[in-house]
N, C-alpha and C positions, 0 to 999 in steps of 0.2 A: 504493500500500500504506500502511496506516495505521501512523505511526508508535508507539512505544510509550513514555513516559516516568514513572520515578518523582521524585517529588520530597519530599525528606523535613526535616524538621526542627518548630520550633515550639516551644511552654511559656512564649510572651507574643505578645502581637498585634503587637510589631513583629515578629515573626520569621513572622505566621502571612501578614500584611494581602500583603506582598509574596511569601510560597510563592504565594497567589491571584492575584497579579495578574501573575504568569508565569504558572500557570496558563491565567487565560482571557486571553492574548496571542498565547501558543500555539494554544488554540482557533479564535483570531479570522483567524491567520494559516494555521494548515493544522487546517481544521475535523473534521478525523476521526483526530484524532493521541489515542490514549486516553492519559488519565493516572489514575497510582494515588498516592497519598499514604500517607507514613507519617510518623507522628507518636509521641507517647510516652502511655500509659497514663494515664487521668487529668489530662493536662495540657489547657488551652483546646481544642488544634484538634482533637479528638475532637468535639467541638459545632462550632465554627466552620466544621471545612471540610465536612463532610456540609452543613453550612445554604447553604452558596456552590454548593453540587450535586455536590461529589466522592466519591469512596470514598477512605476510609481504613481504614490498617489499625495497630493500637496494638504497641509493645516495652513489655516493660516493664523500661525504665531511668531510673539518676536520676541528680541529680547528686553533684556530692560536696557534702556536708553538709559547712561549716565547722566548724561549733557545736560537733557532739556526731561525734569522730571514728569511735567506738562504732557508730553508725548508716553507717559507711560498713563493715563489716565484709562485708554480702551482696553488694555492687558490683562484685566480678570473676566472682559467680556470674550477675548480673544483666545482664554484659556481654558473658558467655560466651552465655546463653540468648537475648538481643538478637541478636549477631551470626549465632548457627544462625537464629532466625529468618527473620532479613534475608537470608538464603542461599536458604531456601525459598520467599522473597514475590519476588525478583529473577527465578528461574529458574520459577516458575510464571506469572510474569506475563509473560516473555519480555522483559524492559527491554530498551531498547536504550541506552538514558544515566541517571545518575544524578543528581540536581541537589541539593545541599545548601544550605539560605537557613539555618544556624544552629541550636542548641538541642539537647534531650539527644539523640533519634533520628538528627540527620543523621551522627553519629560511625558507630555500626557500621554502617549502611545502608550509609553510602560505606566506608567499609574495607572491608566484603564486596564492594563490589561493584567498588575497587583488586586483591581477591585473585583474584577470577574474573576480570581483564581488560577490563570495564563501563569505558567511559567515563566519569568522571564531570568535572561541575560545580561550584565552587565560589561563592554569592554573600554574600561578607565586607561585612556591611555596615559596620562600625565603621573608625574611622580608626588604630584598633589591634587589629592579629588573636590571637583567644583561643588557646590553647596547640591547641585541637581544629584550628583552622582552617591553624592554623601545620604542624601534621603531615600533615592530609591533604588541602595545597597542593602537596606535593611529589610526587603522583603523579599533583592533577587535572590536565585536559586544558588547562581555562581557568578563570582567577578573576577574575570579574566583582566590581570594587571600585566605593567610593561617592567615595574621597580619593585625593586622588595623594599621590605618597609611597611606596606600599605593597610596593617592593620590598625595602623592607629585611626584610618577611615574608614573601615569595614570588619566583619567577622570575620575572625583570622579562620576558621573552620571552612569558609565559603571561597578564600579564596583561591586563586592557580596564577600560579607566574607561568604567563604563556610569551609576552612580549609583544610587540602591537605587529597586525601583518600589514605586510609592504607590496610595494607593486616589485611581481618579481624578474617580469622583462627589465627593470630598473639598477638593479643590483648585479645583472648578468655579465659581468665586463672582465672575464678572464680572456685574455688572448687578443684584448680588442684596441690597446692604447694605438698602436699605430694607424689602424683605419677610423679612430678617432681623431688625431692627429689630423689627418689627411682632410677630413669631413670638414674641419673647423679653419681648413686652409693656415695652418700653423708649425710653425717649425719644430720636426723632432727633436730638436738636439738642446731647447729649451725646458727649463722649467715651469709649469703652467699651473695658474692658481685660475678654480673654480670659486666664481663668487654667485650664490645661489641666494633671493630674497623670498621665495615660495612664487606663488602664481601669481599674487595681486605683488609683488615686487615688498621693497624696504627703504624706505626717504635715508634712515641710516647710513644703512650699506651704501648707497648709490652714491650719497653725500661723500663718504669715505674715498672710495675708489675716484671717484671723479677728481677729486683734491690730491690722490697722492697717486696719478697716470705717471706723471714724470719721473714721480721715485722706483715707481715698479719698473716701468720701461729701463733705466738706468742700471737696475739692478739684473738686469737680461729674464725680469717677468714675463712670460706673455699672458693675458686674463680670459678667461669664458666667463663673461660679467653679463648674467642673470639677471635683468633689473626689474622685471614685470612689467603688465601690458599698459598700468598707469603709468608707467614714467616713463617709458619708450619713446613715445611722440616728442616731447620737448625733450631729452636727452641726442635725439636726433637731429635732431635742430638746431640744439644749441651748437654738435659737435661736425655733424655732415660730415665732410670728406677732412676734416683736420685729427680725424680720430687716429691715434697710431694704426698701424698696421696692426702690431702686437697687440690688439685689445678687441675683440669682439664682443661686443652689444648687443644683444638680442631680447627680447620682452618674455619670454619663455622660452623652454628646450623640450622638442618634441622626444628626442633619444637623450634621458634621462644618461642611461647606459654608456653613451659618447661623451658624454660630459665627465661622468666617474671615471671612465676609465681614462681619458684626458688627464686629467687631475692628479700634482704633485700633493696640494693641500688645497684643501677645503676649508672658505670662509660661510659662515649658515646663520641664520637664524634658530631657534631652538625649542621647533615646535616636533610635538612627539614623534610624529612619523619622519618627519626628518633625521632625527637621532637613531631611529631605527633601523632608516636606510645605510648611514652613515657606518652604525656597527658594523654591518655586515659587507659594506665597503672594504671598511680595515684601514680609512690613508689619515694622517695626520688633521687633526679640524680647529676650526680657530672659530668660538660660537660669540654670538653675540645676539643673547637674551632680548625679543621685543617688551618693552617694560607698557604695553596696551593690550595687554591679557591678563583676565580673570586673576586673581588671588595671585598675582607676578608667577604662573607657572612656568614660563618659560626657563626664568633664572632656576627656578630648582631643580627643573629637567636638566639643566646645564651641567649645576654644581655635583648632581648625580654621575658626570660623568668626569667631571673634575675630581671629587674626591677619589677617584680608581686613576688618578693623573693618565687620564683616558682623553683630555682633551682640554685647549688652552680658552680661557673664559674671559672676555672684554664686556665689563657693562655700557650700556647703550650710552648713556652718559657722558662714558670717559674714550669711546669709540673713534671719535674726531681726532682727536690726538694722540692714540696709543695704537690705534689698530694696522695703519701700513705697517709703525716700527714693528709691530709684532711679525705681520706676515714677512718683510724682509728678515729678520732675526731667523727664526723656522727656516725657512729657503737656503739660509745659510750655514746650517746646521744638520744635516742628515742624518746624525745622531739620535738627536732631539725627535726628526723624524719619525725615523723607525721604535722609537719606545712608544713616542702616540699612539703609530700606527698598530703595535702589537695588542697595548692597552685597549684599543677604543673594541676590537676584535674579538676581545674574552667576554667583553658585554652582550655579543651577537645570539639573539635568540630568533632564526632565520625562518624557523616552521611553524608561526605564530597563526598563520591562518588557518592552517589541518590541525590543529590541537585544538581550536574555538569552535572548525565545525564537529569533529568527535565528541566536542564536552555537550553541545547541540543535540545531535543525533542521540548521545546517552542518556539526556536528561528528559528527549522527548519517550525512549522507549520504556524508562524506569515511570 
């Protein structure tokens, strides 16, 4: 009999890339098992998860607006209208488990489906859980984490360090530096720094790099600077054809895979699934914490890999000024390198996705 599962959350691609890649883990493992997705109105995985081949279905909730309190006045209407819905997408679809991976939909999705008796799943990826994650850990069945540690936000009995799954055409880069290389129109015989800001890019990073081209260039850097699709258009413009040779610009990278496998060291940002990718990378990383997320999770995902001297940590703050000297320092060091590289590697927990869909599959058949 074919199993039935929903799986809900989303509103950035680390929260979408791994809803996916349970997804088709689960497929791969029991091929007739149907899954339905829910997501939030207008956010990313309205496009993304139809493109990977699923059906979804949108709430329309949001989160809470910092800025303007104002704009948070519709929100317990919009909570209440979410949660009826996710009452009627549960018992029409016949679920038999519920799987939360993060973001504004997986709250009422899994609370309805705590108040009808649905099993659910919880997959925390951060090495600090959001107040969401922290309320409806007390009822799921199991919460799959990326950090140890994490009982001090959950039932230590309930949970599984599984580690967050990754996209894994992404991670694929053995054998591939040189036709990497070649793609990027760049020279082998260079050192090459991967500057990555996720999909909506990094005012930071961008800032960084753009200020310190000359020091890189000098220093025989060449860059795959990652800037995102918001800041592409004027970084274009401002730079057009006066841009080094040795620096390519691009607003996203379609082959994840060409870029890692490019890549001397890695400058990132320090959102979960990135750090994910990154372990199982294995190359030297230089993070720098977005300090405009939730409960600063970023920095503690960071410092999680700091304390294993698994990877060198620049706050956002002090970025402007310390972060070229860093990445020249490293480049000049291969030493220093190779202990990153080895460190950040023992953290790699690479089959994150087939352990979440087993814990799934066993939880729906007990």
């Amino acid at each position: 009999m074919a199993h039935k599962v929903i799986i809900s959350g989303g509103g950035t691609g680390g929260h979408i890339f791994p809803a996916i890649a349970i997804a088709n883990a689960l497929k791969q493992i029991a091929p007739d098992t149907e899954i339905l997705f829910v997501g939030a109105n207008g956010k990313m995985e309205m496009e993304r998860v139809p493109a990977a081949g699923y059906e979804i279905v949108g709430l329309d909730i949001a989160g809470i607006n910092r800025q303007s309190m104002l704009k948070n006045i519709a929100l317990p209407f919009k909570m209440l209208k979410s949660l009826w819905k996710a009452r009627k997408v549960l018992k029409q679809f016949k679920a038999e488990a519920a799987i939360g991976v993060g973001g504004y939909a997986s709250g009422p999705l899994l609370m309805m489906a705590n108040m009808i008796g649905l099993p659910t799943i919880i997959q925390e990826q951060n090495s600090y859980a959001g107040l969401t994650n922290k309320k409806l850990g007390q009822k799921a069945r199991k919460i799959c984490v990326a950090y140890e540690g994490m009982e001090r936000f959950f039932p230590k009995e309930r949970i599984l360090l599984t580690g967050n799954p990754i996209r894994k055409a992404a991670v694929k880069i053995a054998g591939k530096r040189e036709e990497a290389i070649h793609a990027f129109q760049m020279d082998l015989n260079k050192k090459t720094l991967l500057v990555t800001g996720g999909s909506l890019g990094a005012l930071t990073l961008n800032d960084c790099i753009e200020a310190g081209i000359p020091q890189l260039v000098d220093a025989g850097i060449q860059v795959i600077w990652q800037c995102g699709s918001y800041y592409y258009e004027q970084l274009q413009a401002k730079w057009g054809e006066n841009l080094p040779v040795e620096v390519k610009l691009m607003p996203f990278l379609d082959r994840m895979d060409y870029a890692y496998a490019a890549a001397d060291i890695i400058v990132a940002r320090a959102g979960a699934g990135t750090i994910s990718e990154l372990c199982v990378i294995g190359k030297p990383v230089v993070l720098v914490p977005s300090p405009n997320v939730s409960d600063d999770h970023q920095t503690k995902n960071a410092m999680a890999l700091a304390n294993h001297h698994a990877a060198i940590v620049v706050k956002d703050q002090d970025a402007r000024q310390d972060l070229i000297q860093q990445i020249v320092h490293l480049i000049n060091h291969p030493n220093e390198q190779a202990v990153y590289g080895e460190n950040i590697k023992k953290l790699a927990l690479p089959d994150a996705d087939e352990v979440i869909a087993k814990e799934i599959l066993n939880i729906i058949k007990n």
